[in-house]
N, C-alpha and C positions, 0 to 999 in steps of 0.2 A: 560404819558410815553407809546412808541411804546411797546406793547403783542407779540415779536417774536417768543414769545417760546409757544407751545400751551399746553406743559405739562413738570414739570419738576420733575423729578425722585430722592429722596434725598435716598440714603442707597440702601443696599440689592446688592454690587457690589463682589462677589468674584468668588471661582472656588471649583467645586464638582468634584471629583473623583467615577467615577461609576461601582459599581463592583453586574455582574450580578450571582444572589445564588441561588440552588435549589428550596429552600421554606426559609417562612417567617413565625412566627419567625426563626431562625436558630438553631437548633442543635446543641448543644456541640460538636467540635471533633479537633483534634487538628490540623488539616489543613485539607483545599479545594482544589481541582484544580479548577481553572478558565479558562475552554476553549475560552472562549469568549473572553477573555482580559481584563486587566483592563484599564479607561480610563479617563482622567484628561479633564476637559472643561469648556471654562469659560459660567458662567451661573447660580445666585441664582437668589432669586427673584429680586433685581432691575432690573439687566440685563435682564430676559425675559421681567417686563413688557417693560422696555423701547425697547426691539426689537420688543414686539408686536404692544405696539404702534407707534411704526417706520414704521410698515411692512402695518400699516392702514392709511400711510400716515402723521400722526402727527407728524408735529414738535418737535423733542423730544431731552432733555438737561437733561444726566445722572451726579451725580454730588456723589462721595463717599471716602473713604479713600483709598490707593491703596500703598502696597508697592512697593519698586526695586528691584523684585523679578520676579523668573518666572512667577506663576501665575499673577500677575500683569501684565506681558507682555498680559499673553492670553487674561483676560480683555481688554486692549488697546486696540490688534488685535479685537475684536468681533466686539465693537463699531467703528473702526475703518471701518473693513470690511463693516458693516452693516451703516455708516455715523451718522451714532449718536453720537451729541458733549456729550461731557465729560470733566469734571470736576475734576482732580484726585489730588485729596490731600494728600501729604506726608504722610506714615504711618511708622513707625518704626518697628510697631512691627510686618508687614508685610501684605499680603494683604488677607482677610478671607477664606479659605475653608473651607471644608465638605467632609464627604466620604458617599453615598448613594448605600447602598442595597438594589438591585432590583430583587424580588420576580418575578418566571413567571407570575403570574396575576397582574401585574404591580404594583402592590403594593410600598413602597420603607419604608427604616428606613433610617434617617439622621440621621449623628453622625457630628456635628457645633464643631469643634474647636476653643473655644472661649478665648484664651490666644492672638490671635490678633487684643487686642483692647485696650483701657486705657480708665479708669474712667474719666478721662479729655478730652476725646478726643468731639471738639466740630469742626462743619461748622464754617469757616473764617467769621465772619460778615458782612466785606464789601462785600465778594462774594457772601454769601447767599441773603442779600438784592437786593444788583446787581440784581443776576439770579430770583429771585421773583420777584422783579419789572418789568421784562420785559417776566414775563408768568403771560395765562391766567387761569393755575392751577396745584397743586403740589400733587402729589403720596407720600407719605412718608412710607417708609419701617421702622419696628419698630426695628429698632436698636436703639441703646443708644443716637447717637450725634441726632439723630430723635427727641429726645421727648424735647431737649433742640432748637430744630429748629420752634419747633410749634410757640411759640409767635411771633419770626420774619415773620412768614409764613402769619400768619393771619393779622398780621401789616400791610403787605403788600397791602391786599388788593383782594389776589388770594383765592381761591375756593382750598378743601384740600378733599384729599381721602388719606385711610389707609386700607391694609389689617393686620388683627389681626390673621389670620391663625387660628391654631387650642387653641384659648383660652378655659379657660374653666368655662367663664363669671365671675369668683373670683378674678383672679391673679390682684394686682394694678397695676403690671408694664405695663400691654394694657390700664389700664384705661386714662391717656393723649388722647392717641391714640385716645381710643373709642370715648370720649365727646370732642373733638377739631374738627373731620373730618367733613365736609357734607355730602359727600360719605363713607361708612363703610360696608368693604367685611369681612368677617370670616367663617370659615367653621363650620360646625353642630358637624361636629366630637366627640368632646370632650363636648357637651353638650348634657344634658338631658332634656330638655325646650328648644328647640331654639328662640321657639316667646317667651318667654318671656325675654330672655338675646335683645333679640332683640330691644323689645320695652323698656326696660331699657336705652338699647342705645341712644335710640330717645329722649327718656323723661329727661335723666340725662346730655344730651350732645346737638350737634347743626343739628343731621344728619337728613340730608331729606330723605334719602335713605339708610337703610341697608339690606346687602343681604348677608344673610347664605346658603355656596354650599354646597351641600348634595351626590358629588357624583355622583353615575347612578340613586339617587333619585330625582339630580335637583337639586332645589335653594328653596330656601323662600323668597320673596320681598316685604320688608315692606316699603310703601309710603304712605301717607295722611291716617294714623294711620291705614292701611286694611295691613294685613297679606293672601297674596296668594303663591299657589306652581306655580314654573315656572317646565316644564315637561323637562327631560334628552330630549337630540339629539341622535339620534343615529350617532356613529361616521363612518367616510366614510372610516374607513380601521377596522383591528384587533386592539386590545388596546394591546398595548406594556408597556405603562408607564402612571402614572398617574404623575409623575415630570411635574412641570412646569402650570398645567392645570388648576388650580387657577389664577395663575396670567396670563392667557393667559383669560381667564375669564373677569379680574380686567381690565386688556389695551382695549379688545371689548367692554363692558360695557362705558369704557368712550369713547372710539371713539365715539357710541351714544349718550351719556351725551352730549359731548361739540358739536357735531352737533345741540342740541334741541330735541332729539326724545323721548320720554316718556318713563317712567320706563319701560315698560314691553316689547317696542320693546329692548331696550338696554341689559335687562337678557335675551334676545332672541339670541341676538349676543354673549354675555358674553356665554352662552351654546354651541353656535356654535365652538365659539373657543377654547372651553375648552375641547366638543367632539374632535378637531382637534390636540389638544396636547396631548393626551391619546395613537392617534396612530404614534408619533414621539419617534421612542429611545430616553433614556438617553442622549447616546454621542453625539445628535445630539442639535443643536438649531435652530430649525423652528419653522416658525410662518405663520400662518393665513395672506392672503391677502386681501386689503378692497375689490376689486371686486366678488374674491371666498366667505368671507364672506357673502355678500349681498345676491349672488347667491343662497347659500345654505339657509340664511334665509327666503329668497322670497321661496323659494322652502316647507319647513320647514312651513311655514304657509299657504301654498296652501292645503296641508293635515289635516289641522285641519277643523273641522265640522264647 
C-alpha cells in the first residue's frame, strides 16, 4: 500500500482561550481587568504538532473529534489555512477547549474542560485503518479515543510516537501510551527521577527513543540504553510563552526521525523549535520553518567545542 501520509496526527484537536494575568499562581480577588484582551484560538496539542510538522514540510493528516460549533469552526479554519487534511468526526458534545493563564514569564495554568467527550467515544474503524495504512507514522495525543486506537495503529504496520506531557511516571492512564510508542516525549516536570521513569519506559514498553524536556534545562535522551543531556537553544527573540513549545519540540524531533538522522541531531532540532515557540504569543499559531530550522541548527552546532 502507497505511504501518502508521512505522519498522522490522532487527537489533541480543540481551542484555548488565552487570558494574559499578572503573576502566577494567581491571587485571590474578585475580579481583574484584562488589558490585553481575552483571546480564543484554535490550537492544543494536536493541532500545533500537526502545523509543525506541516510547516517542516511533512505530509501531514490530522484526524480528531470536532463539533458544529464555533470552535470547531476555528479548528477547520487553521488546518484549513494551514493545508493540513483533516479528519473531523462528529462530536456531540462539542468540540474540546481550554482556558490558559499566562503568567509574564511565560509560564501558563490550563484549565481542560473535559465534559466534551464520552466514554465511548472511539476513531471510526474503517477510517482509522484507512489513514494508517497509507502513513508512514502516527503521533497519538493521549486523549481517551487515543488509547483505544493503539492496537489498530500498530496492526497497521506504522511507527507510533506519543507525548505523555507532564506525567508523574505513576498515573496508569499514560501507561498504554508509554509502552505501545517507539517514540516517547514527556516533560521532567512532575518527576523526580526522570532517567529513571525513563528507562522504565524503554524496558517495560517498545521505545527506542525517549526524551524528557526539561525546559531552559533542555531535554534528556535516552537511545541504546545511554542517558545523555541535550543543552537549552537560546531563543532568537524574548520568551513570551512557553504554550505550545513541547509539541513544537515533538513535530522537529520527528522531522529528523523520518528523515534518518540520529537521536541526537533530532533533539537538536526538537530544542530549536521549541526555543522558537517560547517567543511566539499565546493567540498566536506559528511555527518553525524546515529551512530556518536547519539554519539555526547548523549554526547551533558551529559553537559547540
Amino acid at each position: 500500500m502507497s505511504r501518502d501520509i508521512d505522519v498522522l496526527v490522532l487527537g489533541g484537536a480543540g481551542v484555548d482561550t488565552i487570558v494574559y494575568v499578572p503573576e502566577l499562581p494567581l491571587p485571590y480577588a474578585d475580579s481583574y481587568m484584562i488589558d490585553s484582551g481575552i483571546h480564543a484560538r484554535a490550537g492544543q496539542t494536536g493541532d500545533f504538532v500537526a502545523a509543525g510538522l506541516s510547516s517542516l514540510g511533512l505530509r501531514t493528516h490530522h484526524i480528531d473529534f470536532l463539533g458544529d460549533d464555533a470552535e470547531g469552526d476555528l479548528v477547520r479554519a487553521l488546518h484549513r489555512e494551514r493545508g493540513i487534511a483533516l479528519t473531523a468526526v462528529p462530536q456531540s458534545a462539542g468540540t474540546k477547549r481550554a482556558v490558559n493563564l499566562v503568567g509574564p514569564d511565560g509560564r501558563r495554568l490550563s484549565l481542560y474542560d473535559i465534559s466534551r467527550g464520552h466514554a465511548d467515544d472511539r476513531f471510526p474503524e474503517d477510517t482509522l485503518r484507512t489513514l494508517a495504512g497509507a502513513s508512514r507514522h502516527a503521533h497519538v495525543a493521549i486523549t481517551h479515543p487515543g488509547t483505544h486506537a493503539l492496537p489498530a495503529l500498530r496492526g497497521a504496520g506504522v511507527t507510533l510516537s506519543t507525548d505523555l506531557h507532564n506525567w508523574d511516571g505513576e498515573n496508569p492512564y499514560h501507561e498504554p501510551f508509554a509502552y505501545t510508542a517507539d517514540v516517547v516525549f514527556l516533560s521532567a516536570a512532575a518527576l523526580t527521577d526522570p532517567e529513571r521513569t525513563m528507562r522504565r519506559i524503554a524496558e517495560r514498553g517498545r521505545a527506542e527513543v525517549v526524551v524528557a524536556t526539561a525546559g531552559a534545562e533542555g531535554a534528556y535522551l535516552l537511545t541504546d540504553g545511554v542517558v545523555t543531556h541535550v543543552p537549552a537553544v537560546t531563543p532568537p527573540a524574548p520568551v513570551v510563552d512557553s504554550n505550545g513549545a513541547g509539541d513544537a519540540f515533538a513535530a522537529a524531533f520527528l522531522y529528523g526521525h523520518l528523515a534518518g538522522e540520529p537521536p541526537h541531531r533530532c533533539a537538536l532540532y526538537g530544542a530549536v523549535a521549541g526555543a522558537h515557540a517560547c517567543t511566539v504569543p499565546s493567540t498566536e499559531t506559528d511555527t518553525i520553518g524546515r529551512d530556518e530550522l536547519l539554519r539555526r541548527a547548523a549554526s547551533f552546532e558551529a559553537l559547540r567545542p
